[in-house]
C-alpha positions in Angstrom: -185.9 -29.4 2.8 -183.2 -29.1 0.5 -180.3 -26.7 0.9 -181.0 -24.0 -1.4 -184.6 -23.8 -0.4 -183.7 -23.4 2.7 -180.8 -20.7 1.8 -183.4 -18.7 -0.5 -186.0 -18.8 2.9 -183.4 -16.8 4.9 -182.9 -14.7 2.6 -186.4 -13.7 2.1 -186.3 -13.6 5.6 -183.5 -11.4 6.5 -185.1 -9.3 3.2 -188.5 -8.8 4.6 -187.1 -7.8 8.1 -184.4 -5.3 7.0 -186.6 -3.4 5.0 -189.7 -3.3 6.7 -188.4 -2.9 10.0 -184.7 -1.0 9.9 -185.5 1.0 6.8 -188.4 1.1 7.8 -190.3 0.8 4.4 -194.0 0.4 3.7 -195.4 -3.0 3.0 -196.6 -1.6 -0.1 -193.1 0.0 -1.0 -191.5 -3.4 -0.5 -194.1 -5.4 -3.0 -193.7 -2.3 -5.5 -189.8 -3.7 -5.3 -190.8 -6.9 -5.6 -193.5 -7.3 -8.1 -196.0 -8.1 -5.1 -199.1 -7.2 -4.2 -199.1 -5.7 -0.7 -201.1 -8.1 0.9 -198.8 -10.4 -0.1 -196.3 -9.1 1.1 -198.0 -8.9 4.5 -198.9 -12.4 4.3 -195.2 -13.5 3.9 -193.5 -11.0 6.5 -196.1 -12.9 8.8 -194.8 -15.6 8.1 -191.6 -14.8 8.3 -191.9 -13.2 11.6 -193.7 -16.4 13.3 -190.7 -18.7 13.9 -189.0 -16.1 15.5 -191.5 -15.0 17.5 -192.5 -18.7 18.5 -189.1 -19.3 19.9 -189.0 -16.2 21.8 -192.2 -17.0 23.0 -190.9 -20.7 24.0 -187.8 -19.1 25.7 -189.7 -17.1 27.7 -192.1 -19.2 29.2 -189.9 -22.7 29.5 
């Protein structure tokens, strides 16, 4: 993956996270932002969550 993709991924990343879980806004609030649809928006915090989650996963059962 080349470098910027990968820089504009954690940026999305850090994005979805901050505002939908430390200011707490609505998934719907966040595609309103964005010019998303708020399924879409689910769809990518999702996906944005399941690395994460994987590894804590791994790290907790290895």
């Amino acid at each position: 993956m080349p470098e910027r993709e990968r820089e504009r991924r954690i940026l999305c990343m850090r994005f979805f996270c901050y505002t939908r879980f430390f200011c707490a806004m609505t998934q719907d609030r966040i595609g309103l932002q964005l010019s998303l649809w708020q399924m879409q928006v689910s769809r990518l915090i999702i996906r944005t969550c399941a690395r994460p989650r994987d590894q804590v996963m791994a790290e907790a059962c290895g």
